[in-house]
N, C-alpha and C positions, 0 to 999 in steps of 0.2 A: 504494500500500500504506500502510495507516496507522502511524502512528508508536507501536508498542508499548512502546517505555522506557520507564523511570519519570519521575515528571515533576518529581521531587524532585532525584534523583541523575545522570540521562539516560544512567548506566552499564547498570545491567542493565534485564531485563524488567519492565515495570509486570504483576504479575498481581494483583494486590487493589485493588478498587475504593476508592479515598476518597472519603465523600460531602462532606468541607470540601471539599478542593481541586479535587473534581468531574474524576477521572482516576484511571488507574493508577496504582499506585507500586508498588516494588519491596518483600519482606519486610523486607529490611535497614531499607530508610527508614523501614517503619513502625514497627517495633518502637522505633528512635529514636525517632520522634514520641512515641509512648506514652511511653514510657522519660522524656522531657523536659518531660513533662505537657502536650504538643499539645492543642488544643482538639479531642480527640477526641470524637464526637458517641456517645451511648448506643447509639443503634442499630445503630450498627457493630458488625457480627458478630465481626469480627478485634479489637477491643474487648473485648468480651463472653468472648470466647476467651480474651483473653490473663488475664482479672484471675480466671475460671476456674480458669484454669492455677494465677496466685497465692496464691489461697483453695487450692486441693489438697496446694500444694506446702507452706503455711506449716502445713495442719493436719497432716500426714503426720509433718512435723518437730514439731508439737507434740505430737501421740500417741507418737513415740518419745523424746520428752521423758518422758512421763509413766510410758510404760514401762517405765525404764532407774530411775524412782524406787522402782517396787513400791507402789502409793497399794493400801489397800484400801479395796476400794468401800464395806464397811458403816461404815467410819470418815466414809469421805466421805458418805455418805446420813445419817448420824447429825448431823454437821457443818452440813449444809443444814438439817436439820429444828430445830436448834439455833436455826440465825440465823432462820428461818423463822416459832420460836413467838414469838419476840422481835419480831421485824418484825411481826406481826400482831397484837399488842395496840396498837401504833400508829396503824395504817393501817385502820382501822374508821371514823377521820374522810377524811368524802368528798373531801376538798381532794386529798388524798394520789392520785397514779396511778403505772401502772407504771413508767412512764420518771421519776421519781424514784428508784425502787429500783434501777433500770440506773445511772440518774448515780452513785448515790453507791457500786453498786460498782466501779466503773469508777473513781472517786478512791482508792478505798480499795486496791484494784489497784496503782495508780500509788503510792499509801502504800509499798506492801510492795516495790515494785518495787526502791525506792531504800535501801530495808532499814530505815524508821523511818517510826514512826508521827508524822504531821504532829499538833500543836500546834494548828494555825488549826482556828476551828470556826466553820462558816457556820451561820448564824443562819437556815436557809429548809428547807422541807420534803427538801431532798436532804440537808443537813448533820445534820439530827436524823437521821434513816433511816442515816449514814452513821455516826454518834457511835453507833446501838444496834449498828447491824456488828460496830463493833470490840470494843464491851462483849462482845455475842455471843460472838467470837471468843477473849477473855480468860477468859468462863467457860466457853467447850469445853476452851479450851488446861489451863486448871485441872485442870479433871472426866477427862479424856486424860494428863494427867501432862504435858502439855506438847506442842508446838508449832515445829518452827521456823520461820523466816518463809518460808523458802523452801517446805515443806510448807501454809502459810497460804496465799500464792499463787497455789499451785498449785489446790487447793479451792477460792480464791477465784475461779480463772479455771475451775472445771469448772461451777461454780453459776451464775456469768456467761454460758456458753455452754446450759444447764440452761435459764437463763430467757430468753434468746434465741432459744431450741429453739423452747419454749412460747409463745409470744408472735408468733412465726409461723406456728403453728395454729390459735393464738384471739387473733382480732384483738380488740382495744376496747383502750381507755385503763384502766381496770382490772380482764382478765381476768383476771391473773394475781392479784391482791389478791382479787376476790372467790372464786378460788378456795381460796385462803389462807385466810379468814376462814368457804368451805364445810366443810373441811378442819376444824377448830377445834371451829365446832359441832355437828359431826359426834362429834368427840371428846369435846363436853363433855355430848351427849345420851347416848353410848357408857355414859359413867363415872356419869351419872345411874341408867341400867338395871341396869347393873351393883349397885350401891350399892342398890337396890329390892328386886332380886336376893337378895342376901344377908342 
């Protein structure tokens, strides 16, 4: 009869295949391993399941995060479209791609996280992108009567997940920009007709 324990613990049953260790192991062990950052391989299902699980569980608690604040959405669409038109008179020079406008929200994120806006300004296409953010943010905060950081954050982290949404439907390096800059001149042929118009 073959040997079914685990080949970790040799307590209980191996019922999950490992493909490092090339054997059964037990659930306990595994979750350890993952747990301890094991060279767990990608294609492991029980893998794949577990960070599943962690992606559902941390967004569940983030929506009841968000919840429990009362955000309104046209504040927050207003908010975006804010940092949006700002972001877009920049980013018409080709140098610019998406994952600049991710970095530097992602700094700016970690800005608010710790409750104060950092001082250091990088001198490279994510630090300019990041410097108009926070402008952005100082003339919504104005125009709104105000702001607090932790209401900042939280906006900062919906527009974050907004263009991460986006960005895995429309692959390129600047789908999101040139939709940005469709967007614009859309707006500015808009306010041409209009002005004809009248």
């Amino acid at each position: 009869m073959a040997n079914t324990k685990c080949v970790i613990c040799y307590q209980k049953k191996g019922k999950r295949y490992c493909p490092v260790l090339k054997g059964k192991i037990c659930s306990s062990c595994c979750a350890r391993e993952m747990a301890e950052g094991k060279m767990c391989l990608n294609s492991c299902k029980y893998r794949a399941n577990s960070l599943q699980y962690k992606r559902h569980k941390e967004e569940s608690k983030y929506h009841q995060k968000l919840g429990n604040l009362n955000i309104d959405q046209d504040s927050v669409l207003r908010f975006i479209a804010a940092l949006e038109s700002k972001i877009c008179l920049k980013v018409v020079d080709p140098y610019y791609e998406d994952q600049h406008i991710i970095k530097a929200i992602e700094r700016v994120i970690d800005q608010y996280k710790f409750g104060a806006v950092s001082k250091e300004v990088l001198l490279n296409r994510i630090g300019i992108i990041e410097s108009i953010i926070i402008e952005g943010i100082g003339s919504f905060a104005l125009e709104s009567g105000g702001l607090s950081n932790e209401m900042i954050l939280e906006y900062m982290s919906l527009y974050q997940r907004f263009l991460i949404n986006f960005l895995q439907k429309k692959p390129g390096s600047r789908a999101y920009i040139q939709n940005l800059i469709r967007i614009r001149e859309e707006a500015q042929e808009e306010k041409k007709t209009s002005l004809i118009i009248q």
